[in-house]
N, C-alpha and C positions, 0 to 999 in steps of 0.2 A: 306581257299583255295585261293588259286592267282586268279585273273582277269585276261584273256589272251585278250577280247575285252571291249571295252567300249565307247558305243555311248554317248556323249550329246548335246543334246537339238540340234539335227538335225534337216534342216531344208532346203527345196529344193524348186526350186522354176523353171517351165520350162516359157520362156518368150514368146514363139509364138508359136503360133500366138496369142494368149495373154495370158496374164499373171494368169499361176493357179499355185499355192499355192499343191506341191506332195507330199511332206512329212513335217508332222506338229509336231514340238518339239519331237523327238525321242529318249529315254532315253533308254538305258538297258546294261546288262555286262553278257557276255561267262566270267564262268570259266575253271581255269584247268579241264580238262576230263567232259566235259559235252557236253553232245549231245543234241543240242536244233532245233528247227522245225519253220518253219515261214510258218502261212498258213495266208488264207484272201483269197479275189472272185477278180478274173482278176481286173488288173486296180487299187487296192488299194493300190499298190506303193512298193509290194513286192520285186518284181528284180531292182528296181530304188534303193532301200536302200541296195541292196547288191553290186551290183553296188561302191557305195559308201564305203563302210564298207572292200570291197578288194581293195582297194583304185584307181580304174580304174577311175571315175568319183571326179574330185575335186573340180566341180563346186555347192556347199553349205555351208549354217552357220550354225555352231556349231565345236564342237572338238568332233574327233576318237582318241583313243589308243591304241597301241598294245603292247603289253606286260609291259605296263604302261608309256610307250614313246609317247608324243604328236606326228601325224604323218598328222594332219591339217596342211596346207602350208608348207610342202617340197617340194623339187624340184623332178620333172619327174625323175631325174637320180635316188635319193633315194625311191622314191616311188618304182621304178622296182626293185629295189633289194629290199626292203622288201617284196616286193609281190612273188618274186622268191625264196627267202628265207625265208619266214615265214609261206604266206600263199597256199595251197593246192584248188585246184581247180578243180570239178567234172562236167560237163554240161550233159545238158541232152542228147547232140550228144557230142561222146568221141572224137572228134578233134586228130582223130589218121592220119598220115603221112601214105598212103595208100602202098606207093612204100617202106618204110622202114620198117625193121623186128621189131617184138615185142619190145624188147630190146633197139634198137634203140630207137624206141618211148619214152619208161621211161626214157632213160638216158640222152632226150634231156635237160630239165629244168637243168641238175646239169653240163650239159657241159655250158648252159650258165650262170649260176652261178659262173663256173669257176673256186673254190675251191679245187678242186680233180685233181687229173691225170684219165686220160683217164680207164686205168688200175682200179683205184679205181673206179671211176664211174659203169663201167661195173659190178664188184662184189658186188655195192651196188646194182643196178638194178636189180640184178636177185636174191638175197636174197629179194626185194619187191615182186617179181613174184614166188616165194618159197613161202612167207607169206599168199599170193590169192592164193595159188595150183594151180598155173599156170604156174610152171616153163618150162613144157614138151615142151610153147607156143615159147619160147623165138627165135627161127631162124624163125620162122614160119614169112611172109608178112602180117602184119597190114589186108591187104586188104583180106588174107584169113581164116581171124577167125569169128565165131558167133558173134551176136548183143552183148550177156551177157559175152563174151570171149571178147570184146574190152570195155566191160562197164570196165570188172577187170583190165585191161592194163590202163585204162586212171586213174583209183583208184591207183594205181603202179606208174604213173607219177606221182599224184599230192602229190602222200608220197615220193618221189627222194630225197630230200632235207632237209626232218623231218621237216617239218614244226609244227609251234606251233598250229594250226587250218587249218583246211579242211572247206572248202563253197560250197556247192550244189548248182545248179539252177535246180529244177526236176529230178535228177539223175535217176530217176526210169522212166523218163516220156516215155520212147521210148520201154520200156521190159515188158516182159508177167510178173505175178504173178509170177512163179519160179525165175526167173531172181531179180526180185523185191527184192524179198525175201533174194535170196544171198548178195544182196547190203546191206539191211539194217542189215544181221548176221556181213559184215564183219565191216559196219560201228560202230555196237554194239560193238563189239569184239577189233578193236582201242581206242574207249574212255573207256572201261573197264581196258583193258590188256594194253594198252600204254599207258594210260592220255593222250590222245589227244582230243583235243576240236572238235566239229562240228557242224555247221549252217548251215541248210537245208532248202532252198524252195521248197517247196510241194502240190501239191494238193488234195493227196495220204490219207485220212483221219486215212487208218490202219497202214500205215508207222508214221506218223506225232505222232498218241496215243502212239506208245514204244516207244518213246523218253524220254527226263528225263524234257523235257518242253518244250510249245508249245507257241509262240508267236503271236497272232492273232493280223491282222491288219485289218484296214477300214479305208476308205477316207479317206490315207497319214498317220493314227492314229493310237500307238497300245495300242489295249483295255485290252486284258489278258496279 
């Protein structure tokens, strides 16, 4: 089975006000269709290595890969497009566009990607909102949908593109138990049904167990 990421020997360092040592030699590989989980206790450098890993932060040693392409020292220009085009991105507040429609919102990432005609974009957009059972949503203002009705819009952005992996930061952190739950059916239901990869930060212990592997970390270290 292919490797879609692959950390090694990461290694981060934040310098002030002095110098601690955040993440200590960090080895591991997402393959295709794998739903993997990243739990550990505040502060053990969870979201600092995702951080990383979506390549937002390029201040660390070691080498990232994606899709078996070194992607350690590129330039800003290529780093945003691989991150627009590969990787999928979920937070725990859905950074939806409150004065734009549903639709709007998904199709922003592919209009700056730039690939498509406007036309195409749109009909890919709302076949992602077709795939969440949320198409009915699509005219509807961002700003007038439920908490778990903009979780599934921002899950629709971060698929616009088909990217080769999807990254959580707490995806569930903001939603009741029902809500939860739809997240992680539809998240199951992508690495199943699409071979699509997923790295989840969590603190969620019942979401993080049906996962297909759980990556525990501690001061900067991962243990399991």
């Amino acid at each position: 089975m292919s490797i879609v990421l692959e950390a090694k020997h990461i290694n981060k360092y934040f310098k002030k006000p002095v110098l601690f040592h955040v993440l200590k030699d960090i080895n591991f590989q997402i393959k295709k269709g794998e739903f993997a989980s990243i739990m550990g206790k505040s502060g053990c450098g969870k979201s600092t290595l995702l951080y990383i890993l979506s390549t937002m932060d390029t201040d660390y040693e070691g080498e990232l890969f994606l899709n078996n392409q070194l992607i350690t020292n590129q330039s800003r220009d290529h780093l945003s497009h691989i991150r627009n085009k590969h990787i999928g991105f979920v937070f725990q507040f859905h950074y939806l566009l409150p004065e734009f429609s549903v639709l709007e919102n998904v199709m922003l990432p592919a209009k700056k990607l730039a690939e498509k005609s406007t036309l195409e974009i749109e009909h890919d957009a709302f076949e992602k909102l077709k795939m969440l059972n949320i198409e009915q949503l699509a005219k509807k203002k961002a700003s007038r949908i439920s908490g778990g009705e903009k979780q599934r819009v921002a899950i629709a952005r971060a698929l616009i593109n088909n990217p080769t992996i999807i990254m959580g930061d707490e995806p569930t952190g903001n939603l009741d138990s029902y809500n939860s739950e739809n997240v992680f059916k539809i998240f199951k239901k992508l690495s199943d049904d699409e071979g699509l990869s997923l790295l989840v930060v969590t603190h969620d212990e019942d979401f993080a167990k049906r996962t297909n592997r759980i990556i525990t970390m501690e001061d900067g270290m991962i243990i399991t």
